[in-house]
N, C-alpha and C positions, 0 to 999 in steps of 0.2 A: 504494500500500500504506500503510496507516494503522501496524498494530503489525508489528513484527519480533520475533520469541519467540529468545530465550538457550536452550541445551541444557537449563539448571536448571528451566525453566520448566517444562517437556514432563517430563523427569524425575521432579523433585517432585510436579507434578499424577499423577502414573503412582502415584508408591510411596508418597504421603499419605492427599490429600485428592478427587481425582478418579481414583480406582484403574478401571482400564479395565471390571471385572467391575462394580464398582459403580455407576458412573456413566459408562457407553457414552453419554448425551447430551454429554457434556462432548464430546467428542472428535468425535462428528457436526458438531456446532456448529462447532466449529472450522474441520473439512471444507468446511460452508457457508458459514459469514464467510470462504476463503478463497477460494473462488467468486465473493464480490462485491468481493474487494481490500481484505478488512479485515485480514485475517492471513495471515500468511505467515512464513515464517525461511528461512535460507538453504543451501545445497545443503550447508559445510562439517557446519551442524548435523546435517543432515540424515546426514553420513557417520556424525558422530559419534555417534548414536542406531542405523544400521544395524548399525555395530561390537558394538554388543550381541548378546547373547542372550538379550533377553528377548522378552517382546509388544509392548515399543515398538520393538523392532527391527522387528520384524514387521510394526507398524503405520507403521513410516514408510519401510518395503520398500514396501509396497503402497498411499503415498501419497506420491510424490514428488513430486506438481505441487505439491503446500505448500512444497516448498524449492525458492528462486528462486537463479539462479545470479548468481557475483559476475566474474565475466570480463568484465563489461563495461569500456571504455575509461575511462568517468568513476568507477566504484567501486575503479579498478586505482589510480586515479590520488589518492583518497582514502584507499584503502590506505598508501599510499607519505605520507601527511601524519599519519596515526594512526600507522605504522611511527617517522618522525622525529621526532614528540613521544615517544614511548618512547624511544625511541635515545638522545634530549635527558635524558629524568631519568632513566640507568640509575645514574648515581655517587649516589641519595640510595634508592634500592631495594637488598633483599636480593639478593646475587650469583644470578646466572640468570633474572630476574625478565624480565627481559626477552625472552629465548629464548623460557621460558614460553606469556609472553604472544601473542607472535610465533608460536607453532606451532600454536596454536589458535585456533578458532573465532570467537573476540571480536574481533579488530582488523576482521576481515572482515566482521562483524556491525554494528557502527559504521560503517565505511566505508559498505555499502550502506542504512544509516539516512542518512547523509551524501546519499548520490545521490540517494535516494526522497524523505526529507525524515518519513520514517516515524520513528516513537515505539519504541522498544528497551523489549522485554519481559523483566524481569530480577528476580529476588530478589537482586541484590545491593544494597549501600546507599550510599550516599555517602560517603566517608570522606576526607575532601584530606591529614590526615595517613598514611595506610597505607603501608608501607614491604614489607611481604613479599610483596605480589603488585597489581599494577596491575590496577583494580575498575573494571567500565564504567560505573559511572556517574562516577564521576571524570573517565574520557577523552571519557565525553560532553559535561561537561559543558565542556569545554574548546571542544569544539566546536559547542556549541550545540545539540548533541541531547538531544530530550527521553525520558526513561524513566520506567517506572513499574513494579509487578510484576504480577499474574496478575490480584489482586481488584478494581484499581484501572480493567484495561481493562477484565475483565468487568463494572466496573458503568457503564463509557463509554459500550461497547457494547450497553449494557442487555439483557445475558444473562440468560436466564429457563430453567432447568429443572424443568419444572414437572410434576408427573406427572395424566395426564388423571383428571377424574372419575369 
């Protein structure tokens, strides 16, 4: 797997700039880059998008081989090293920040960027100072994983929606 997609990713392409009515290729494409192991996210996001009630509940009811599962042995075990680096700076974070970060989706997300060796799809930004909420790419980059946000894989993967002649 090349990229791993963040909840925000899928979200914001939903309620921006690739609105499902609007641009139904966006979301095929995806379908297909995940077909050949370029994209993918992981099962938690995957809850956390079904928990909805909207169309991207819907639509990622009715595609869950795009979310790959993190039960694996080596992703369990990268978990538990994303887990004790947060544990490590909870005294320089806002009280709970770590709970937070811990209940959701992100550490999980990282860990299995960790195992695959995959690129983390994210609009958040880098910040080494942030204190109110632990931001993936900060804990990526601790560990060496690389991220980018939505524009930057679409033009990696040299996305084209183009509309026919």
């Amino acid at each position: 797997m090349k990229y791993l997609f963040d909840s925000n990713t899928l979200i914001e392409a939903k309620n921006r700039y690739y609105s499902m009515a609007v641009c139904p290729a966006y979301w095929q494409w995806l379908l297909r880059k995940n077909l050949t192991n370029d994209v993918a996210s992981i099962s938690l996001v995957g809850k956390e998008l079904r928990d909805g009630t909207d169309e991207l509940a819907d639509w990622a009811t009715d595609n869950q081989e795009l979310f790959i599962t993190v039960d694996d042995e080596e992703t369990q075990i990268n978990f538990g090293e994303v887990a004790n680096l947060v544990a490590g700076l909870a005294a320089k974070m806002k009280a709970g920040a770590v709970e937070e970060f811990l209940s959701g989706a992100d550490p999980w997300l990282i860990a299995k960027a960790m195992t695959t060796g995959a690129t983390v799809v994210t609009h958040e930004s880098y910040h080494p100072d942030a204190k109110k909420k632990f931001l993936i790419p900060n804990i990526c980059k601790h560990f060496g994983v690389d991220w980018i946000n939505t524009f930057e894989m679409l033009d990696a993967l040299e996305a084209r929606f183009v509309l026919p002649a």
